[in-house]
Backbone as a chain_set.jsonl record, in Angstrom:
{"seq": "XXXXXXXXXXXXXXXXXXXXXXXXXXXXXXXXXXXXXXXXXXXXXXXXXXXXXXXXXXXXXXXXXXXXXXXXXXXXXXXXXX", "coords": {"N": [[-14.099, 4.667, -11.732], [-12.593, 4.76, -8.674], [-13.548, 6.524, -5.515], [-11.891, 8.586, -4.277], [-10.281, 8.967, -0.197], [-11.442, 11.548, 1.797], [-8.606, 13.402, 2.905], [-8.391, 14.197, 5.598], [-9.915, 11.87, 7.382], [-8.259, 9.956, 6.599], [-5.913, 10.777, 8.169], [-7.081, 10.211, 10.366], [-8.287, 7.992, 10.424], [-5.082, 6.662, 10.839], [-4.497, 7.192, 12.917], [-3.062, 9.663, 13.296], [-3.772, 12.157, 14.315], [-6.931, 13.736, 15.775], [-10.723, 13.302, 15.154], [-11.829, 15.643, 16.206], [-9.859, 17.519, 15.881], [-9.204, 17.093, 12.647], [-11.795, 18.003, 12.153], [-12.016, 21.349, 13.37], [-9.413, 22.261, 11.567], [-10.94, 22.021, 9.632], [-13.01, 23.422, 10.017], [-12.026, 26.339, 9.966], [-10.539, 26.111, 7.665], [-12.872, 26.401, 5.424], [-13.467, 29.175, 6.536], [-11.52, 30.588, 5.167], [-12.042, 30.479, 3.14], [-14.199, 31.926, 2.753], [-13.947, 34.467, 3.872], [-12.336, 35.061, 1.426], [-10.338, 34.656, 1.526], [-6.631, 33.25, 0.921], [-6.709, 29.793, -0.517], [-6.075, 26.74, 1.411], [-4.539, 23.845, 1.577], [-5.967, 20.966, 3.572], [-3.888, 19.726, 4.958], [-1.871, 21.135, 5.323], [-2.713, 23.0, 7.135], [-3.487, 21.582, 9.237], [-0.399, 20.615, 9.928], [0.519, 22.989, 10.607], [-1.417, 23.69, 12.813], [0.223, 21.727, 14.639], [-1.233, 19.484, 14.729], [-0.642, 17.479, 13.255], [2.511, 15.931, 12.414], [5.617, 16.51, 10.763], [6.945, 14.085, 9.417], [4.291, 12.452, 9.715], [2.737, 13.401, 8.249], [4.023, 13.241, 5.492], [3.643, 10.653, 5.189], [1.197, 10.121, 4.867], [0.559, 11.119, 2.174], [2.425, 9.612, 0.93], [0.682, 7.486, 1.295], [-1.464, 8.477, -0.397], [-0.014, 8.532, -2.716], [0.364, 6.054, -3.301], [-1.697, 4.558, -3.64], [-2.952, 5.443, -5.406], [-1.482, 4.526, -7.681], [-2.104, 2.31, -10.803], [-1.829, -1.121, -10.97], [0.401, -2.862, -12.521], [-0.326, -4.778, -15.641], [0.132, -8.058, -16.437], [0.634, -8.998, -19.937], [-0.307, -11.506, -22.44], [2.004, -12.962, -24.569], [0.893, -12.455, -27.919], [-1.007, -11.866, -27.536], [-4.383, -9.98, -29.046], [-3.765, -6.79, -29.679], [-6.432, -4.276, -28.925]], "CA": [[-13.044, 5.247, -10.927], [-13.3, 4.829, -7.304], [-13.488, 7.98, -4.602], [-10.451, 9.17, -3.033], [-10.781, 9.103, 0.839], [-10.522, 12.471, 2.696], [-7.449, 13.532, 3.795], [-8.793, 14.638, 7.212], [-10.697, 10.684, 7.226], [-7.288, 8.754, 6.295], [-4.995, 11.292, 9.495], [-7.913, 10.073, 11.617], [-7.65, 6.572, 10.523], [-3.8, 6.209, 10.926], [-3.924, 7.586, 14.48], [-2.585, 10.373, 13.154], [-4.965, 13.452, 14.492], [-8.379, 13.371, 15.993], [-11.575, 13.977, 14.589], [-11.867, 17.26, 16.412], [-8.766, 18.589, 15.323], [-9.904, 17.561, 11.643], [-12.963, 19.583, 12.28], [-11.262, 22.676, 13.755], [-9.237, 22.61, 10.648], [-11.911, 22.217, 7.929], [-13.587, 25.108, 9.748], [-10.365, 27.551, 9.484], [-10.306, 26.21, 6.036], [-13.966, 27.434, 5.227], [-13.597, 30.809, 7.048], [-10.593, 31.115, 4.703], [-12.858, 30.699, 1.661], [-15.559, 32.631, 3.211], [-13.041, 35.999, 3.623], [-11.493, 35.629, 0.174], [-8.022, 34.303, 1.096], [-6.308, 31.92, -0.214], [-7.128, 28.009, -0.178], [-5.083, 26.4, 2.464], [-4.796, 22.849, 1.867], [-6.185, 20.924, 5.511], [-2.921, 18.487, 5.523], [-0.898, 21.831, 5.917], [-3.67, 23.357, 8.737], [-2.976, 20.878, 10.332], [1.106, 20.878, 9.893], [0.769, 24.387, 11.255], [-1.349, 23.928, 14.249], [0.336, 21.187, 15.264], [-2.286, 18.567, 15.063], [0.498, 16.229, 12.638], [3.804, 16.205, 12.239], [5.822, 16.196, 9.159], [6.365, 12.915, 8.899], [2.974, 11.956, 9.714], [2.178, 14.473, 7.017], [4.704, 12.97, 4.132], [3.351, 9.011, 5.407], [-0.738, 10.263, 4.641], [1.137, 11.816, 0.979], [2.708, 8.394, 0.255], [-0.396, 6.558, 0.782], [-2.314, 8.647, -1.835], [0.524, 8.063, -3.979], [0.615, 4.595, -3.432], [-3.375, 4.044, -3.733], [-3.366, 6.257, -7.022], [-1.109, 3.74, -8.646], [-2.741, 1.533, -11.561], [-0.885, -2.3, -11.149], [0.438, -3.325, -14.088], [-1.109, -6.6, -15.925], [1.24, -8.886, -17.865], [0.028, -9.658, -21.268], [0.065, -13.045, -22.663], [2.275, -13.031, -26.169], [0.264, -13.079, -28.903], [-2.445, -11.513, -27.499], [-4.829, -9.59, -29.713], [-4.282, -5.697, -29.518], [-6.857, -3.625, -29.351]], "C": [[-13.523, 5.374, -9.489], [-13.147, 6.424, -6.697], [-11.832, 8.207, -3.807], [-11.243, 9.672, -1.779], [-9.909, 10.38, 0.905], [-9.411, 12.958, 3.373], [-7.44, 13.636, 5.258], [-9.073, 12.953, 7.724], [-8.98, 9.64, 7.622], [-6.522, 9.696, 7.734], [-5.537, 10.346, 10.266], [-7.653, 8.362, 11.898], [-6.281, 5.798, 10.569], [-3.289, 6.856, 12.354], [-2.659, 8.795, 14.411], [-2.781, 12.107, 14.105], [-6.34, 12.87, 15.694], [-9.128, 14.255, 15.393], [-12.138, 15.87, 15.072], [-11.201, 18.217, 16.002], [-8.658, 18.467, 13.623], [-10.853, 18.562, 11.454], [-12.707, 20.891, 12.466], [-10.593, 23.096, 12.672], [-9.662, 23.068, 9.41], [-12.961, 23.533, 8.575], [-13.034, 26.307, 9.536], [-10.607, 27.636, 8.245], [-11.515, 26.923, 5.407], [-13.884, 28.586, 5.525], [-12.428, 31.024, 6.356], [-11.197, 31.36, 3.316], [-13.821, 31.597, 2.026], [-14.938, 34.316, 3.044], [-12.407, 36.18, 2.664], [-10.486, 35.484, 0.161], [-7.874, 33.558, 0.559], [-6.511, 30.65, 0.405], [-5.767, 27.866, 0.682], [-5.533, 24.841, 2.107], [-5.029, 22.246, 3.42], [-4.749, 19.96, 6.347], [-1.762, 19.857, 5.912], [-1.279, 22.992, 7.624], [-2.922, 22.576, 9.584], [-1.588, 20.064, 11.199], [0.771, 21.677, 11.145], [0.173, 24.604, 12.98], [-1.02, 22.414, 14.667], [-0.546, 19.75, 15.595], [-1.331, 16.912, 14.052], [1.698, 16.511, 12.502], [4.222, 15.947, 10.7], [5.846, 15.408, 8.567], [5.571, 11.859, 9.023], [2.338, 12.101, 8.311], [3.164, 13.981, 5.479], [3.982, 11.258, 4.437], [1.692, 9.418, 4.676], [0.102, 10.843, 2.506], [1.286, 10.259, 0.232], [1.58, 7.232, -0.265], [-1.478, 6.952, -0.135], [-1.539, 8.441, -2.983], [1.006, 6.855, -4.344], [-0.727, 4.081, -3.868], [-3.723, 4.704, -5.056], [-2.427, 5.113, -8.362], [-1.895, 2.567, -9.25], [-1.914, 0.327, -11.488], [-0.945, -2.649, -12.809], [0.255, -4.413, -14.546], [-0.142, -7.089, -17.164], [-0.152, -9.328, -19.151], [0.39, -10.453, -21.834], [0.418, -12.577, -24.002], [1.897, -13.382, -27.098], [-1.123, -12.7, -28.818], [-2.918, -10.064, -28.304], [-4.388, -7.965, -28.61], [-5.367, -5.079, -29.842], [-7.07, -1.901, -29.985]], "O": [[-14.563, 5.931, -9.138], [-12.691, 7.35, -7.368], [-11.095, 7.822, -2.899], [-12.26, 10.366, -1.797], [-8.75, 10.612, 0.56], [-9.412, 12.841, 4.598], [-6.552, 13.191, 5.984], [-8.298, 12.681, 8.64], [-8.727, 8.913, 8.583], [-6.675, 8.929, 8.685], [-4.789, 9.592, 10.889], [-7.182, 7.715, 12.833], [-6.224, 4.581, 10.395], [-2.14, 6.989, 12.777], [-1.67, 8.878, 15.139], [-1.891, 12.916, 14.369], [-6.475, 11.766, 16.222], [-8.841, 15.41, 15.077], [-12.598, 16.827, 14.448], [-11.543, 19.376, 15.77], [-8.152, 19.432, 13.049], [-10.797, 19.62, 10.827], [-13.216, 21.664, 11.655], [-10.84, 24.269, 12.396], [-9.268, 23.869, 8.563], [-13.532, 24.375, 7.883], [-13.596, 27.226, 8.941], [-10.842, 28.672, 7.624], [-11.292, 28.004, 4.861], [-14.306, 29.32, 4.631], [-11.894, 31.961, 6.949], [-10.883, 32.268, 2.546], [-14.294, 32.085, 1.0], [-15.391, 35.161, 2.271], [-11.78, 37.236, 2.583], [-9.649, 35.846, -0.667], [-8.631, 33.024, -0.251], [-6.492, 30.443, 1.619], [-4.76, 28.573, 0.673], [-6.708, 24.521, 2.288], [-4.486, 22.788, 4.383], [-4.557, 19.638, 7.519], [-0.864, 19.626, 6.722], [-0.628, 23.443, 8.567], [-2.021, 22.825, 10.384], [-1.508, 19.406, 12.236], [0.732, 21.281, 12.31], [0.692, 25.183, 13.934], [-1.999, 21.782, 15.065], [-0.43, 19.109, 16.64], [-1.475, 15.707, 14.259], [1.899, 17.725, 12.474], [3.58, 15.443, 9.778], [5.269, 15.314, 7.485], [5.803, 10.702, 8.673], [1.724, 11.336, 7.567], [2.834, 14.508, 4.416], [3.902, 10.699, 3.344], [1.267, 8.613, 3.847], [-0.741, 10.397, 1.727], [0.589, 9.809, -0.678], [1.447, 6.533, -1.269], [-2.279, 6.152, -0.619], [-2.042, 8.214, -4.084], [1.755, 6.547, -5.271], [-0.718, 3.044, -4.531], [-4.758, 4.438, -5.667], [-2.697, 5.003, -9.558], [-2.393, 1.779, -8.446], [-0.878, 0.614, -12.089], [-1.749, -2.687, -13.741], [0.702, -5.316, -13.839], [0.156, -6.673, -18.283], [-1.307, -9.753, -19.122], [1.612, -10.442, -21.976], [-0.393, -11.941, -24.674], [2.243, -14.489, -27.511], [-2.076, -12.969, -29.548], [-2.142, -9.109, -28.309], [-4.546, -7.862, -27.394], [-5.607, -5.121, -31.049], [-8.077, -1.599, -30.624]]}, "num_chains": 1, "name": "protein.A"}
């Protein structure tokens, strides 16, 4: 099973964000785990301050749910199940 790329990684690479304003987020997001609040995903950080827009933010969504799909393989008739 391969790795799923970063969400912060894939904004950056679709000229979505910049790497600073990833960073700024994933440190918010730590100092949110650090005080005991609640998890903040970083694709909505970065909704909130402004660093993507929404549908920047539903386009980075699609492409994990386009890259999570398995293609489907025709099977030749007759071929042995296992």
């Amino acid at each position: 099973m391969s790795e799923t790329e970063p969400f912060g990684q894939v904004a950056v690479r679709m000229g979505f964000c910049s790497q600073e304003e990833v960073e700024r987020a994933l440190a918010f997001q730590r100092g949110l785990r650090s005080g005991e609040r609640d998890h903040k995903l970083i694709g909505m950080i970065l909704l909130e301050n402004g660093a993507l827009s929404t549908d920047q933010l539903i386009q980075i969504l699609k492409y994990y749910d386009h890259s999570a799909r398995v293609p489907e393989v025709d099977i030749e008739p007759g071929a042995a199940e296992v």
